[in-house]
C-alpha positions in Angstrom: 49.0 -13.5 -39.1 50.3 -13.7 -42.7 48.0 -11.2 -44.1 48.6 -8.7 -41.4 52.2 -8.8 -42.4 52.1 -9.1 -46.2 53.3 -6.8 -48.2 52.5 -5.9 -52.2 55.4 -5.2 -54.6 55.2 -4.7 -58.1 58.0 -7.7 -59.4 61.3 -7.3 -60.1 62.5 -8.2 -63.7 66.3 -7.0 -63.9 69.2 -6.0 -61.5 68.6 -2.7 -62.2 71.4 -1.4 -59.3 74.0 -4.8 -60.4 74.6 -5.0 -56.4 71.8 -6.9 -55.9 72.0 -11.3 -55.3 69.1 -13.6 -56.7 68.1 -17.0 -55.1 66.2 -18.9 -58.3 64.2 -21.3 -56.6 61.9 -24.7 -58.4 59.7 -26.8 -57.2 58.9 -29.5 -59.3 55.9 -31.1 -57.7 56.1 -34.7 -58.4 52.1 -35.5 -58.1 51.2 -33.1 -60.7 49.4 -30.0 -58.6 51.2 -26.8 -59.3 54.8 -26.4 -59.6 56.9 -23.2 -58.8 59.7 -21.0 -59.7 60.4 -18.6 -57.4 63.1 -15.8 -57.5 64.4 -14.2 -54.0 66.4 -11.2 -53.6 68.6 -12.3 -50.9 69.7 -8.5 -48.4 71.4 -8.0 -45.4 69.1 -6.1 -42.3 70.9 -4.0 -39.4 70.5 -5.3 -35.7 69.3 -2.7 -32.8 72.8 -4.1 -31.5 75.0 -3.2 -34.9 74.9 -6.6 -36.0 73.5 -7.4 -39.8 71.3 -10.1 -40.6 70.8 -11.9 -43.5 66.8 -12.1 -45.2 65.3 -12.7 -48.1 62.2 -11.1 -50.1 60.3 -12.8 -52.7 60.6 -10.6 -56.0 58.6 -12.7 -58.5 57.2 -16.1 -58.3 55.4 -18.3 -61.8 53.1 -20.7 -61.1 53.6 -23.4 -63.9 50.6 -23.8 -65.4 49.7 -25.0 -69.0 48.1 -21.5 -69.9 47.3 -22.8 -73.8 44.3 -24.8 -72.5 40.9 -24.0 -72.0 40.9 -25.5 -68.8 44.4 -24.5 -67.1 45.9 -27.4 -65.9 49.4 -28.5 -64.5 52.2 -29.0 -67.0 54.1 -32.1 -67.7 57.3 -32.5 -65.8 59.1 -32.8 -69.5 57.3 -29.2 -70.2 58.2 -27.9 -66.8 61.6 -28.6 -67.8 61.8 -26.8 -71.5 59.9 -23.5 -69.9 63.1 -22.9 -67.7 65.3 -23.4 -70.0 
């Protein structure tokens, strides 16, 4: 069902239009498999009735790997931490 309906999209990097709104979502993963940040564009979707409806599309997502080792591997939590900032 989920590849039927998905969808590919180069990433967004900017608010190119300034109208758009941003959800920056992180998942910290406590037992050290991979943690996320994901950023959603939040939009509002019309209703056969006239109604609007509120959704959200994923725009970019980083998977929080320590890329700098031969082997990647999961990042510390302290490391985690200094890449968002």
């Amino acid at each position: 069902m989920i590849t039927r309906n998905e969808e590919t999209r180069k990433p967004l990097h900017s608010n190119d239009t300034g109208d758009r709104k941003f959800w920056l979502c992180y998942d910290p993963a406590r037992l050290r498999d991979n943690s996320v940040v994901l950023v959603g564009e939040c939009y509002e979707s019309s209703l056969p009735d006239g109604g609007k409806e509120k959704k959200a599309r994923i725009v970019n997502l980083v998977n929080l790997l320590d890329i700098g080792k031969k082997i990647k591997s999961p990042m510390q939590t302290p490391d985690q931490v200094k890449y968002l900032r």
